[in-house]
C-alpha positions, -999 to +999 in steps of 0.1 A: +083+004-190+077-027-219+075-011-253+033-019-248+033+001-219+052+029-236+026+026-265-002+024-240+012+057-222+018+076-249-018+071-263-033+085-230-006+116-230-019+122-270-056+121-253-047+142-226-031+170-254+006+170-245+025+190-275+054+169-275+063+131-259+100+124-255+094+087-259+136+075-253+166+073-256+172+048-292+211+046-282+206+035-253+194-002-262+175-018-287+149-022-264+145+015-261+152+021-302+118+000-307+100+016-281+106+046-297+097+037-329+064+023-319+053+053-301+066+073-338+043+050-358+015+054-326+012+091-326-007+113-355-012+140-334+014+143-309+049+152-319+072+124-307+107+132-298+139+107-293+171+117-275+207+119-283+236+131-271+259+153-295+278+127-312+271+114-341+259+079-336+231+088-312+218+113-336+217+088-366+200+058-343+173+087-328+169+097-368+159+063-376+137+061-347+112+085-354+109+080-392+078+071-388+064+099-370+039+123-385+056+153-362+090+142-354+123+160-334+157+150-327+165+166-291+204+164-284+227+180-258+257+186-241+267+194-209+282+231-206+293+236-170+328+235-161+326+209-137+310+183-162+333+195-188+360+187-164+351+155-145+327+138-171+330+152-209+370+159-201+363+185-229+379+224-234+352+244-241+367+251-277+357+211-280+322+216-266+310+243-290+324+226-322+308+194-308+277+214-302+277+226-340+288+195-354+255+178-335+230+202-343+239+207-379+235+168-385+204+165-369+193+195-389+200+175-417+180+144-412+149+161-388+128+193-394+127+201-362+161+201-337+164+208-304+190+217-285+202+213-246+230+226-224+232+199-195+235+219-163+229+253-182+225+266-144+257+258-138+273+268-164+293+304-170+265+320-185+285+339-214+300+304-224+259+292-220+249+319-245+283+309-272+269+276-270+234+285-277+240+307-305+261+282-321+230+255-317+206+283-333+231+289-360+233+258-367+193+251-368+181+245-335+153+258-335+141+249-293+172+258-271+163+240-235+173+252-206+180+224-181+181+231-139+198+194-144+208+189-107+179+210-092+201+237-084+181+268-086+158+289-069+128+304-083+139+339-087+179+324-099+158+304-123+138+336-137+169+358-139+185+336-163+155+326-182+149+361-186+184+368-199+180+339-226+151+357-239+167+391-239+196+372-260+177+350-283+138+358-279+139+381-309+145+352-331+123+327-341+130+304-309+110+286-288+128+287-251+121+257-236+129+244-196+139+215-177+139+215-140+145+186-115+130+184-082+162+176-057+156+208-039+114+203-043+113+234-065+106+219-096+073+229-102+082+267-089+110+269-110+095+258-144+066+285-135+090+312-125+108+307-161+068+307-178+072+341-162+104+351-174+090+339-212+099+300-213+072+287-238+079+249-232+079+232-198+097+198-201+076+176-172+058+142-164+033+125-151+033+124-112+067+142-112+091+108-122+123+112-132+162+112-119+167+110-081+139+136-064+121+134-098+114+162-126+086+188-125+048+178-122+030+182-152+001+179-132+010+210-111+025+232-137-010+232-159-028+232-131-011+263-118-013+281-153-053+272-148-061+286-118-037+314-115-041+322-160-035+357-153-006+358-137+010+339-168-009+351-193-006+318-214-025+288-224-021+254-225-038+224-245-042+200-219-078+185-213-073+187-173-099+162-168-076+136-180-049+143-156-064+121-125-068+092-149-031+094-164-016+095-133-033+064-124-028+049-157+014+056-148+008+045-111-003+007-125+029+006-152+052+014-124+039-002-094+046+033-072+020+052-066+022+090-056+018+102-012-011+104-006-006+144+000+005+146-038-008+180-050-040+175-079-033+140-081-029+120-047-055+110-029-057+132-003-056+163-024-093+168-025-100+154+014-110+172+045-104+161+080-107+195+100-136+204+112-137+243+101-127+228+064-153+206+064-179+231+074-169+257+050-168+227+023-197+210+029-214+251+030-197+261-005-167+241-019-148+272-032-139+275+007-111+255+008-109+240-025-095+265-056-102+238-084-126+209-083-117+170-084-142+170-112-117+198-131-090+172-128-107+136-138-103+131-097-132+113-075-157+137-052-145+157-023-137+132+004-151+142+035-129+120+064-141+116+094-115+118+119-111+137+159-103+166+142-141+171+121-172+190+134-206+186+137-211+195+103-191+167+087-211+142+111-244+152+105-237+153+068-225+116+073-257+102+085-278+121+062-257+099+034-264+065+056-302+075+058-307+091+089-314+128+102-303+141+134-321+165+156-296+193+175-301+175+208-289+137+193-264+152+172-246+168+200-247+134+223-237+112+193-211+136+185-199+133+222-201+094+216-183+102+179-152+125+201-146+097+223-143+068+196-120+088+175-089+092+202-092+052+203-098+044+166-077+062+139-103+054+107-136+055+114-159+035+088-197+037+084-205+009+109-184+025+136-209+054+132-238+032+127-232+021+159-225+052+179-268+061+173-276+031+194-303+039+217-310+078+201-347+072+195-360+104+189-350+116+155-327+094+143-351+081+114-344+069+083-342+100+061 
């Protein structure tokens, strides 16, 4: 994105009630340093978080980033698996945690609030995860975030380690945060699974962007926590009625929008083609639909007519363009309606308009 863009997204994600936007990378470019810095003077309500990697450089440039932020947070890392270590860091572990401490003890120093990630954490030897972590906490982090960087895990994998994090460090006065990538499409399941298991921040965006198959859905995690609360037993501040508009407000910065199958946000996720959906949504909505379009900012239920849809759908059709069908015309035009939809894939409303030619008896204007 331009650095107006960024500004422009980050006031939407403060309306919409996100605790915390990770607005860049400031050693990355100087493009990216003033983007950050101009979401940190944007946000009064929002905290607004820069990233750096544990060196300290990246820590000083994020520092100067967000000094104008009301709520600001340094978030720096390191990766702790042995094949990053290896291949890309070309660290011992030794290295790693005094890298770790050094990092987090600097940032300490110039933020009030630090936190702290071990790239590929579920990858990583989980007692050499937990040194590194206690070092981080010792040393003043005060989020530890636990990253499924390569969209490794499954759900339950995911919960088991989550869980052992919080028997470790929940006792303290942690927050246990997550990051989960999408490469295997679990994203979304996993962050929820580690809710479960006692994560209290969910790292996600808008319409699921992010690296390769993307990051988890913000849209689908708080809508998940909505509908199914108590399972989860947690709230969020999120004004779900905002979520529809932000994606779109993303969509038109990026120039890709989301399938159209996209759950909550994409444009078929409050549409009904079948027949027996149709039916039981046009009877009572809470049929096939858990949550409303209205709940999410979304436009009405979309009833599409297609060779799959019933009477119902039909009739309720023709009652919207004006006209009421008896049993006996609504059963020929539906014939005439069958026959026109194995030819024609979208049917618009003067394809049906035409299919009532010559049905006299009660197809008057409403």
């Amino acid at each position: 994105m331009f650095l107006d863009e960024k500004v422009a997204m980050a006031r939407q994600l403060e309306t919409l009630g996100v605790d915390v936007i990770e607005a860049g990378f400031p050693i990355a470019s100087e493009g990216d340093f003033e983007a950050v810095k101009a979401v940190a003077s944007e946000c009064t309500k929002t905290r607004v978080a820069a990233l750096a990697r544990a060196a300290d450089e990246d820590i000083l440039r994020a520092s100067e980033a967000i000094k104008p932020a009301v709520n600001g947070r340094i978030h720096t890392f390191i990766a702790t698996s042995d094949i990053h270590l290896q291949y890309k860091l070309k660290k011992s572990r030794e290295q790693v945690v005094e890298m770790t401490r050094r990092a987090v003890t600097l940032a300490a120093a110039l933020c009030s609030e630090v936190e702290f990630s071990a790239e590929d954490a579920t990858r990583s030897d989980p007692d050499f995860l937990a040194c590194v972590l206690e070092t981080a906490i010792e040393s003043g982090a005060t989020i530890i975030n636990i990253p499924d960087t390569v969209g490794y895990c499954l759900p339950d994998d995911f919960a088991a380690i989550i869980s052992e994090v919080v028997r470790r460090f929940g006792s303290q006065e942690i927050t246990i945060s997550v990051h989960c990538h999408n490469d295997l499409g679990l994203a979304v399941a996993n962050s929820l699974a580690a809710v479960s298991a006692g994560a209290r921040q969910v790292e996600c965006t808008i319409n699921g962007i992010g690296e390769r198959a993307g990051n988890a859905a913000l849209e689908e995690i708080v809508m998940g926590i909505t509908v199914r609360g108590e399972r989860f037993g947690v709230t969020h501040g999120i004004d779900t009625t905002k979520l529809y508009p932000t994606s779109q407000l993303l969509t038109s910065m990026i120039a890709f929008g989301v399938q159209p199958n996209k759950a909550i946000v994409g444009a078929n996720a409050f549409a009904h083609e079948a027949g027996i959906h149709q039916h039981g949504v046009l009877s009572n909505p809470l049929c096939y639909e858990i949550m409303t379009p209205e709940s999410v900012g979304a436009p009405k239920t979309d009833i599409v007519l297609g060779k799959h849809s019933g009477r119902h759908a039909l009739s309720a059709r023709f009652k919207s363009l004006g006209f009421l069908l008896d049993r006996e015309d609504l059963d020929e035009v539906y014939e005439r309606f069958v026959k026109l939809a194995d030819r024609k894939k979208n049917i618009y409303d003067q394809d049906l308009l035409s299919l009532i030619s010559g049905i006299n008896s009660s197809a008057k204007a409403a």
